[in-house]
C-alpha positions as CSV (number, residue, x, y, z in Angstrom):
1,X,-76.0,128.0,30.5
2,X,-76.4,131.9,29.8
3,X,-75.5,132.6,26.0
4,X,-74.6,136.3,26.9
5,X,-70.9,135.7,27.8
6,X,-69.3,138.6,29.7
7,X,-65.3,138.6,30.3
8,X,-64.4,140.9,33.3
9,X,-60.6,139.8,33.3
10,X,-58.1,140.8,31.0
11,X,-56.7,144.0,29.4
12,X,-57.2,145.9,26.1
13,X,-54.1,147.2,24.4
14,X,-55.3,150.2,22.6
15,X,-52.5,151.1,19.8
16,X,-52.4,153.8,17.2
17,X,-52.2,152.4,13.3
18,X,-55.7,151.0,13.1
19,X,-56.5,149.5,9.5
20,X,-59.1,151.8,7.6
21,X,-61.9,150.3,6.2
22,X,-61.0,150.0,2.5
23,X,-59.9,147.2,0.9
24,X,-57.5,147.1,-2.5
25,X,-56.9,144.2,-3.9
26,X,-52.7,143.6,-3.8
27,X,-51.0,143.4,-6.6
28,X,-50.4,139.5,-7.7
29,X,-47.1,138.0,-6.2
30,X,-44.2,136.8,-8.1
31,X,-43.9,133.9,-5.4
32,X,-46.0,132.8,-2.9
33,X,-44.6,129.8,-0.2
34,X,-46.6,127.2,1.9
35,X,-44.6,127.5,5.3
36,X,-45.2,124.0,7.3
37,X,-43.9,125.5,10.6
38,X,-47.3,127.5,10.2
39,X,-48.9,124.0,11.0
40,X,-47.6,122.7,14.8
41,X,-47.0,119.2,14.8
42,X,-46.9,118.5,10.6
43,X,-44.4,116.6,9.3
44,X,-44.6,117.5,5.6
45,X,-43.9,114.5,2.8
46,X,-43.8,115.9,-0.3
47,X,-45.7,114.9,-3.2
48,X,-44.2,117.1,-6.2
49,X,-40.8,117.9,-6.9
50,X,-38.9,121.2,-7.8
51,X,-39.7,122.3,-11.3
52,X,-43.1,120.5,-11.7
53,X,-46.3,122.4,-12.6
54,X,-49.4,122.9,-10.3
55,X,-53.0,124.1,-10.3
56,X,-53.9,125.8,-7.3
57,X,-55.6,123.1,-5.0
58,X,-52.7,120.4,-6.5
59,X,-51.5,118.6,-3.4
60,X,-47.8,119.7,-2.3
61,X,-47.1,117.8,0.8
62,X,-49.1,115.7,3.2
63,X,-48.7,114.8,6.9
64,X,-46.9,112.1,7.8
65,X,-48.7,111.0,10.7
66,X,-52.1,111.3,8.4
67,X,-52.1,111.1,4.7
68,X,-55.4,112.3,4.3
69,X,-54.1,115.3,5.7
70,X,-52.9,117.3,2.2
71,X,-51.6,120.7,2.1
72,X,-52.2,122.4,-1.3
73,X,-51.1,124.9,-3.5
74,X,-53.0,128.5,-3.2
75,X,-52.0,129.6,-7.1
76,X,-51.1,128.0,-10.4
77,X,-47.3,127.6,-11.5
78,X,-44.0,126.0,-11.2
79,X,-42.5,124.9,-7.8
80,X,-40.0,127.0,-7.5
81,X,-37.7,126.1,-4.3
82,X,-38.2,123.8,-0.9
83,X,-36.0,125.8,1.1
84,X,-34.8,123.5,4.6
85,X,-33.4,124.3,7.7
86,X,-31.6,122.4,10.5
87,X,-31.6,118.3,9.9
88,X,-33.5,119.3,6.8
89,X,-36.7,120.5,8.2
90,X,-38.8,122.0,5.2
91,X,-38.9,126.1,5.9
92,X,-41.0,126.5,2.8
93,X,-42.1,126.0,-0.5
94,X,-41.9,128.6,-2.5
95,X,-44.3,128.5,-6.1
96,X,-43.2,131.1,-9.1
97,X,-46.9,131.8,-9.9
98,X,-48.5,131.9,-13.1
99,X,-50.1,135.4,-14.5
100,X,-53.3,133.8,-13.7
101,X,-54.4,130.8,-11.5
102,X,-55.9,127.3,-13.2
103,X,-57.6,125.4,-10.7
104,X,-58.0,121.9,-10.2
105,X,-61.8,121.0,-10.2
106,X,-63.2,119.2,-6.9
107,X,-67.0,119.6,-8.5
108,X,-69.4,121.9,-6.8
109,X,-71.7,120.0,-3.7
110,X,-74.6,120.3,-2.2
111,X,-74.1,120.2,1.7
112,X,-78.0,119.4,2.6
113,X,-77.6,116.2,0.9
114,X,-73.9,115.1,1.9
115,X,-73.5,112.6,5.1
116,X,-70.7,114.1,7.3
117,X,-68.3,111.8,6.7
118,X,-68.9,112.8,3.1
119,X,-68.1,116.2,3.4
120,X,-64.9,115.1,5.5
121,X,-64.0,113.6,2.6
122,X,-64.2,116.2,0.3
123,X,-62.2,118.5,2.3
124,X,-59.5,116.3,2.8
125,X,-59.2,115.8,-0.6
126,X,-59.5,119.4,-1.6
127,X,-56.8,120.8,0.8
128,X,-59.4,122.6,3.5
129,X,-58.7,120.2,6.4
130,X,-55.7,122.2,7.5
131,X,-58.2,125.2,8.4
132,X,-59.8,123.1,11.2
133,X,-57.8,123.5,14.2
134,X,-58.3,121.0,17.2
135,X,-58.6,121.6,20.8
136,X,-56.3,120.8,23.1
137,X,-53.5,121.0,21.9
138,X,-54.4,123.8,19.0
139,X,-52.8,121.7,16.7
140,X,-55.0,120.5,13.0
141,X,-57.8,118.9,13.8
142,X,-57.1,114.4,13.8
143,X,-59.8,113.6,10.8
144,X,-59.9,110.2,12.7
145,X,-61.8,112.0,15.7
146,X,-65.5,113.3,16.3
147,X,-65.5,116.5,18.3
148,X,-68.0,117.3,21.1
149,X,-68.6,120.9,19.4
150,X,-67.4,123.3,16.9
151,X,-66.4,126.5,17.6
152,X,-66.0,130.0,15.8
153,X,-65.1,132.8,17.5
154,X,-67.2,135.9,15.4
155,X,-65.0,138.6,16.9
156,X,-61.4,139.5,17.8
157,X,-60.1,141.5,20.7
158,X,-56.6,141.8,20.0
159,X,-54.6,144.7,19.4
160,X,-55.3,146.1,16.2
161,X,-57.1,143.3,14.7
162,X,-59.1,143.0,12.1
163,X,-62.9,143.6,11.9
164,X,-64.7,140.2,10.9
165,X,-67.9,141.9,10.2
166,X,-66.0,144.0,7.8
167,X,-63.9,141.6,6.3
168,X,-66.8,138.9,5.9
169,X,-69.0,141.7,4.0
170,X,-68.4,140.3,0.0
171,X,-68.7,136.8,1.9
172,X,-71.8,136.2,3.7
173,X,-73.2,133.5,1.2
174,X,-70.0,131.9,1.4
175,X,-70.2,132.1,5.0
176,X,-73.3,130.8,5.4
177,X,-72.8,127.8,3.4
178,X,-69.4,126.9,5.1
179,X,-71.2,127.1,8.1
180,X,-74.0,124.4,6.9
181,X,-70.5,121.8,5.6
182,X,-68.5,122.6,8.9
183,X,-72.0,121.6,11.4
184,X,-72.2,118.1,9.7
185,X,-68.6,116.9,11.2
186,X,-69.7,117.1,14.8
187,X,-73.0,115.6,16.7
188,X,-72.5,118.2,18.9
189,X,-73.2,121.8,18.6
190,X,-71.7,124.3,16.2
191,X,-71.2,127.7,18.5
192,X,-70.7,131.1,16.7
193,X,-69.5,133.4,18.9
194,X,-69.9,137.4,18.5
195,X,-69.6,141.2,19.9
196,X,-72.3,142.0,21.9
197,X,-72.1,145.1,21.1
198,X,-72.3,145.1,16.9
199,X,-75.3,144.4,15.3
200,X,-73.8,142.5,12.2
201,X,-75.3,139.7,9.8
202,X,-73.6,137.1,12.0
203,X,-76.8,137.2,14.5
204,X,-78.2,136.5,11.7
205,X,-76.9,133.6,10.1
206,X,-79.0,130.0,10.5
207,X,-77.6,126.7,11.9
208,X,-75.6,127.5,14.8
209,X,-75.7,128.3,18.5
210,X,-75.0,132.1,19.0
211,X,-73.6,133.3,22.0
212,X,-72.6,137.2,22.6
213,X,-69.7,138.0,24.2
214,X,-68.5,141.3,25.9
215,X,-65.0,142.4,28.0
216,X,-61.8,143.1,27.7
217,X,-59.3,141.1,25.7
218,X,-58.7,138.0,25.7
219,X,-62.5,138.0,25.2
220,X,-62.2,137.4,21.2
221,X,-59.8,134.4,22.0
222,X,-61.9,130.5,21.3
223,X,-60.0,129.4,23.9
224,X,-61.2,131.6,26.3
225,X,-65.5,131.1,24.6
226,X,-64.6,127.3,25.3
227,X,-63.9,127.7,28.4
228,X,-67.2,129.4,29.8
229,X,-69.8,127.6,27.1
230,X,-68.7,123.9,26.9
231,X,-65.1,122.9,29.1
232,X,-62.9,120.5,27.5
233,X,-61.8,117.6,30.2
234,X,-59.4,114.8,29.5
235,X,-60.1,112.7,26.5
236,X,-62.4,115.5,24.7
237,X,-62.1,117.0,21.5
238,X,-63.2,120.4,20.2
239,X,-62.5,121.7,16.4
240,X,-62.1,125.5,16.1
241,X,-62.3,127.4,12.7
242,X,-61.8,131.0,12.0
243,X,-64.6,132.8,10.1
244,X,-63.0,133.5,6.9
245,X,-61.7,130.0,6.6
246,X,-65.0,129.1,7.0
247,X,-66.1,131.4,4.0
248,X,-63.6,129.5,2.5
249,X,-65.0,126.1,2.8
250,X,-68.4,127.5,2.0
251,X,-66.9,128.8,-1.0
252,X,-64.9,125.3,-2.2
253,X,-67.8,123.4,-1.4
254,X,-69.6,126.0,-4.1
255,X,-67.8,126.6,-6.8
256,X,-65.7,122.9,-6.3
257,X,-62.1,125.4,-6.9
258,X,-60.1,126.2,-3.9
259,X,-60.1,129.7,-3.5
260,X,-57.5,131.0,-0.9
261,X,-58.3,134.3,-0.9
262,X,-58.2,136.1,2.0
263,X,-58.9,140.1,3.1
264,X,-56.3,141.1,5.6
265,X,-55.6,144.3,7.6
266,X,-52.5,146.1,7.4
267,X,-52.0,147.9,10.5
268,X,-49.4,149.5,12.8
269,X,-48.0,153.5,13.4
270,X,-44.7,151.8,10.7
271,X,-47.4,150.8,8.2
272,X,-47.3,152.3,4.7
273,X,-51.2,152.0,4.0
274,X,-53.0,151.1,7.1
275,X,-55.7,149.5,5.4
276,X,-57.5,146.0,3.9
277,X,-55.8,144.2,1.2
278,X,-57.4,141.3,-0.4
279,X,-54.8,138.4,-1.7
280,X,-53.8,134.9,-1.9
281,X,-52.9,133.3,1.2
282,X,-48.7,132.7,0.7
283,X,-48.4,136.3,-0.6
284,X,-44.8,137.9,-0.7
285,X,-45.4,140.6,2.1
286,X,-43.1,142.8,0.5
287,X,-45.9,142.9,-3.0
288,X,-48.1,144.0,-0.3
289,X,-46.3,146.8,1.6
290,X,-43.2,147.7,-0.1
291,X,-39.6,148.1,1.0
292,X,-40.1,149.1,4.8
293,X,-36.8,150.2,7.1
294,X,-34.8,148.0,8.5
295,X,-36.0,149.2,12.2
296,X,-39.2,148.3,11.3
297,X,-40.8,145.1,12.8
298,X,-42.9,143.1,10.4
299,X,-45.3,140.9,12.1
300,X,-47.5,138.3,10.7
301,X,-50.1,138.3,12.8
302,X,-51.2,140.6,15.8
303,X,-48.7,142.1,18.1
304,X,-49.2,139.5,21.3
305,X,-49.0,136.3,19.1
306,X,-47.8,136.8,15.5
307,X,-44.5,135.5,14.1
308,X,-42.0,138.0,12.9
309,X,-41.2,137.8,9.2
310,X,-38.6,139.6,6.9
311,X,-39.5,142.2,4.1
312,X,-38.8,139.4,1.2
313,X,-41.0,136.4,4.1
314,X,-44.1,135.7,3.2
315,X,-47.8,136.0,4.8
316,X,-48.7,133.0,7.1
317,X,-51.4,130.5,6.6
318,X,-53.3,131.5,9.4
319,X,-53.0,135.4,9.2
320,X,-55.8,137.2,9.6
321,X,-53.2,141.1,10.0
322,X,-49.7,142.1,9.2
323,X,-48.3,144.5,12.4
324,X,-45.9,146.8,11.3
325,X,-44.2,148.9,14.6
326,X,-40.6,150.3,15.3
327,X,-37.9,148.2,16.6
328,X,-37.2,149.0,20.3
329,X,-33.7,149.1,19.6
330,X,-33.2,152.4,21.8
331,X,-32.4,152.9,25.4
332,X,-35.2,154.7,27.6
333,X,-33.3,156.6,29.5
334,X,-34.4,156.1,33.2
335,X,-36.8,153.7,32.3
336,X,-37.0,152.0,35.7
337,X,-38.5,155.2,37.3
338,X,-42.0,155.3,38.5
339,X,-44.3,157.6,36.8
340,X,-41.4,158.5,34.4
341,X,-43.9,159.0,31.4
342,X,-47.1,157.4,30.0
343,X,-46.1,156.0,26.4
344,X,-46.1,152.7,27.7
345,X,-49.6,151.2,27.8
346,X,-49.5,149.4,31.9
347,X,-51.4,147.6,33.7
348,X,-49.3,148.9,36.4
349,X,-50.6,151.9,38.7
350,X,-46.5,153.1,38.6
351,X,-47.7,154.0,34.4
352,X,-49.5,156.6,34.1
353,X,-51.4,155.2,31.5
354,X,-54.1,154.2,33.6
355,X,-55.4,158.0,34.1
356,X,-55.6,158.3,30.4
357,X,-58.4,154.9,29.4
358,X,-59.1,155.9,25.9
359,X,-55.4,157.5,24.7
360,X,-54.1,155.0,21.7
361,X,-50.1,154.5,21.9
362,X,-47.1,154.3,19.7
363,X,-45.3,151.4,20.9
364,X,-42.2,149.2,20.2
365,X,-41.0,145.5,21.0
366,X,-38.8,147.3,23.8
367,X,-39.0,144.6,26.6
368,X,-38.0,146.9,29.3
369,X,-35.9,144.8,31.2
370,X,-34.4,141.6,30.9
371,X,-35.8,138.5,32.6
372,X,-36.4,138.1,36.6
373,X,-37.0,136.0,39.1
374,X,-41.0,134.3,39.1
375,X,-42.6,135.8,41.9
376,X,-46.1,135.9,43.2
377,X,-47.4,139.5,41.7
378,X,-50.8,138.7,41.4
379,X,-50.1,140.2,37.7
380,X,-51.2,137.1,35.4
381,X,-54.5,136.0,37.6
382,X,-55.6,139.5,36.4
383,X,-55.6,139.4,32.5
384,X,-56.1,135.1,32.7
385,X,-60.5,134.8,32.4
386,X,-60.4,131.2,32.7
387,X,-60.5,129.1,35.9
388,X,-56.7,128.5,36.0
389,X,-53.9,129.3,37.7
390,X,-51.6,131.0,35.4
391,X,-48.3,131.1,37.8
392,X,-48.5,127.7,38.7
393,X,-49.6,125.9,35.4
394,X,-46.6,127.7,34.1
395,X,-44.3,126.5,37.0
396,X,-45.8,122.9,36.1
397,X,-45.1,123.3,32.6
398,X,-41.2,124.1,33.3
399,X,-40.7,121.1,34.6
400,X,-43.3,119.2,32.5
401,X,-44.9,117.6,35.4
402,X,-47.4,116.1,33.3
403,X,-50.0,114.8,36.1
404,X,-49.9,118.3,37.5
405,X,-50.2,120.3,34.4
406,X,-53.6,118.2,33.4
407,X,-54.9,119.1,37.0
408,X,-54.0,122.5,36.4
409,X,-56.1,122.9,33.3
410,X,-53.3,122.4,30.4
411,X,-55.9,120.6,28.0
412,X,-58.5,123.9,27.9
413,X,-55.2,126.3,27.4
414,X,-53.5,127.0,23.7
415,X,-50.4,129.6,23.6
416,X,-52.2,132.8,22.8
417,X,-54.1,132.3,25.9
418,X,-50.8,133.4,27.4
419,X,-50.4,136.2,25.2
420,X,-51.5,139.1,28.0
421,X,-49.4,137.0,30.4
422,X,-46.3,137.5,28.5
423,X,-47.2,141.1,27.8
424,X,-48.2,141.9,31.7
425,X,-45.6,139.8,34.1
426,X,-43.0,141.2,35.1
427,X,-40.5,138.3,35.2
428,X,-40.7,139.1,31.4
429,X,-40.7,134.9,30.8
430,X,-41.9,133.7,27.5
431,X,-45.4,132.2,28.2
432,X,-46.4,131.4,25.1
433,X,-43.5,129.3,24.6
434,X,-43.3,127.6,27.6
435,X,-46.7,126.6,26.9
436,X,-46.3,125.4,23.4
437,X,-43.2,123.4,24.8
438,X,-45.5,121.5,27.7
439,X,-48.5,121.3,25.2
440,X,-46.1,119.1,22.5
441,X,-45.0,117.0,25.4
442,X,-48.2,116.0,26.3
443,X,-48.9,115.1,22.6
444,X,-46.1,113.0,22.8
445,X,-46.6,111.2,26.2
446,X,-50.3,111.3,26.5
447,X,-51.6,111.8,23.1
């Protein structure tokens, strides 16, 4: 198979408020908070109570379903809160950080002479597991599994999302050596995926399959690289990991501390500093950005797939951006007219954006409409790259018709997959959802 990848399906949402290339480092937060709804699936146990001291890289919870699976702490302090929900359910856990971070010592390794099962080990037990995602299912990885193949996607096609190459740029080393640890859990291949089009140090790097890849977005998405390099069928497993968590690894595996520093963009038309910040992973978002408006959207994540947090939340585990656009808490007068205006990036030839290929919009989470009737459009199939029906794997996931759904292609498909749907069809349904529903029944039922 070709290793020059080229997506002709999809759509690129170009959006004003891109993050300029400098990075600060944030000032330290007062609190930082583990969030287990950040990890689908976790049932967190907890392992210290409220009041006790950590070191960052002290256990906090595990899951229930797999205590080797531990979720630590990113900082040094006092447990501060474990704020629940409904039933109980554990929100988060909020630490009251020190002024500076102890860490608990794991002991520096050397990869080229660990087995893979030891270097499973050592990142169970230093809190790294929960960076390895699994496909299906895009849940964390089962350490009780061997995957066919590893995959890192090297770039990212979303709407105003960070630049890897950029944000990798102090972290190459790191990088590098991550990638040597993460290649000894599979017998398969480790792919790195990356823009065709940049000529960065990941076509560099050593130890991996590199593909390039080219297109529109969803292009950036693993799901979407999996799909055209190496198909997952019934029974298969596939790991994913994003590039800076691999960093990560490489640098725990290094220095034996567990570092969770990340560099983020801050980006959106609503965003104070539309720029790189470089903090702990937990941070308050309000250390970060300051006391925004209360019509301003925060979003923890990109604007197709990232969970919206309040001015006191706190950054997810996962994050890689924070999105800051306007509410779309005002009427468009007229809206439903054809060719009324072009502010609203379409796919649809009644927009006028279509005449105007490089213009960069102002948006809002207006929906513009409420929710219709599912009719054939022909919409989805245009912004879905993968060899699936769209419509009718949705249809089939309504109703959880589990045979159907797996003959429809629901174990190559995770929720963001679905984000262009959700932005395109008109029936204004919640894909993503609907597909995060049918994808934790058939963890349930099929396993």
């Amino acid at each position: 198979m070709s290793n020059d990848i080229k997506i002709r399906k999809g759509l690129d949402i170009k959006l004003k408020g891109e993050a300029e290339k400098l990075v600060s480092d944030a000032p330290r937060s007062k609190n930082f908070a583990i969030k287990p709804t950040d990890f689908h699936g976790v049932t967190p146990k907890m392992v210290i109570k409220e009041g006790e001291s950590v070191k960052a890289g002290d256990t906090i919870f595990y899951s229930k379903y797999s205590d080797r699976v531990k979720f630590v702490s990113p900082v040094s302090g006092t447990l501060k809160e474990i704020r629940r929900g409904a039933k109980r359910r554990i929100l988060e856990v909020v630490i009251e950080a020190d002024s500076a971070d102890t860490y608990k010592e794991f002991g520096q390794k050397d990869v080229e002479k660990m087995s893979g099962d030891e270097v499973k080990e050592h990142l169970l037990e230093g809190g790294c597991w929960p960076f390895i995602k699994q496909r299906p299912y895009d849940i964390v990885a089962n350490p009780e599994d061997t995957p066919k193949a590893i995959f890192i996607s090297g770039l990212s096609t979303a709407p105003l999302a960070a630049d890897v190459e950029f944000v990798l740029e102090k972290r190459k080393e790191e990088f590098q050596f991550g990638l040597q640890a993460i290649s000894k859990l599979t017998t398969g291949k480790t792919h790195l995926c990356v823009d065709k089009k940049s000529a960065s140090f990941l076509n560099e790097v050593k130890g991996v399959q590199l593909h390039t890849v080219s297109g529109p977005h969803p292009a950036g998405n693993v799901g979407v690289q999996i799909h055209h390099i190496d198909p997952i069928n019934s029974g298969e497993r596939v790991w994913v990991v994003s590039p800076e968590d691999v960093a990560i690894i490489g640098s725990f595996f290094k220095t034996g501390k567990f570092d969770a520093t990340r560099v983020v963009a801050v980006a959106g038309t609503e965003a104070p500093k539309a720029q790189y910040f470089r903090f702990k992973i937990g941070t308050n978002v309000k250390e970060i950005i300051g006391q925004v408006p209360a019509n301003v959207r925060i979003i923890s994540g990109d604007v197709l797939t990232g969970d919206r947090i309040s001015n006191d939340g706190f950054v997810g585990y996962y994050s890689s951006i924070i999105s800051l656009i306007p509410e779309g808490n005002t009427y468009r007068m007229f809206g439903w007219l054809p060719f009324k205006d072009n502010n609203i990036p379409s796919m649809s030839k009644t927009s006028l954006s279509w005449l105007f290929p490089n213009k960069k919009y102002k948006v809002d989470t207006n929906l513009n409409g409420e929710e219709r009737a599912l009719v054939v459009t022909g919409e989805m199939e245009k912004v879905m790259p993968m060899d699936i029906y769209p419509m009718q794997l949705l249809k089939e996931c309504m109703v959880l018709n589990i045979e159907k759904m797996e003959n429809l292609g629901i174990h190559e498909v995770a929720p963001e997959d679905f984000a262009l749907v959700d932005y395109v069809n008109t029936s204004k349904l919640e894909a993503q959802a609907i597909i995060r529903e049918a994808l934790d029944v058939m963890i349930k039922e099929v396993g």
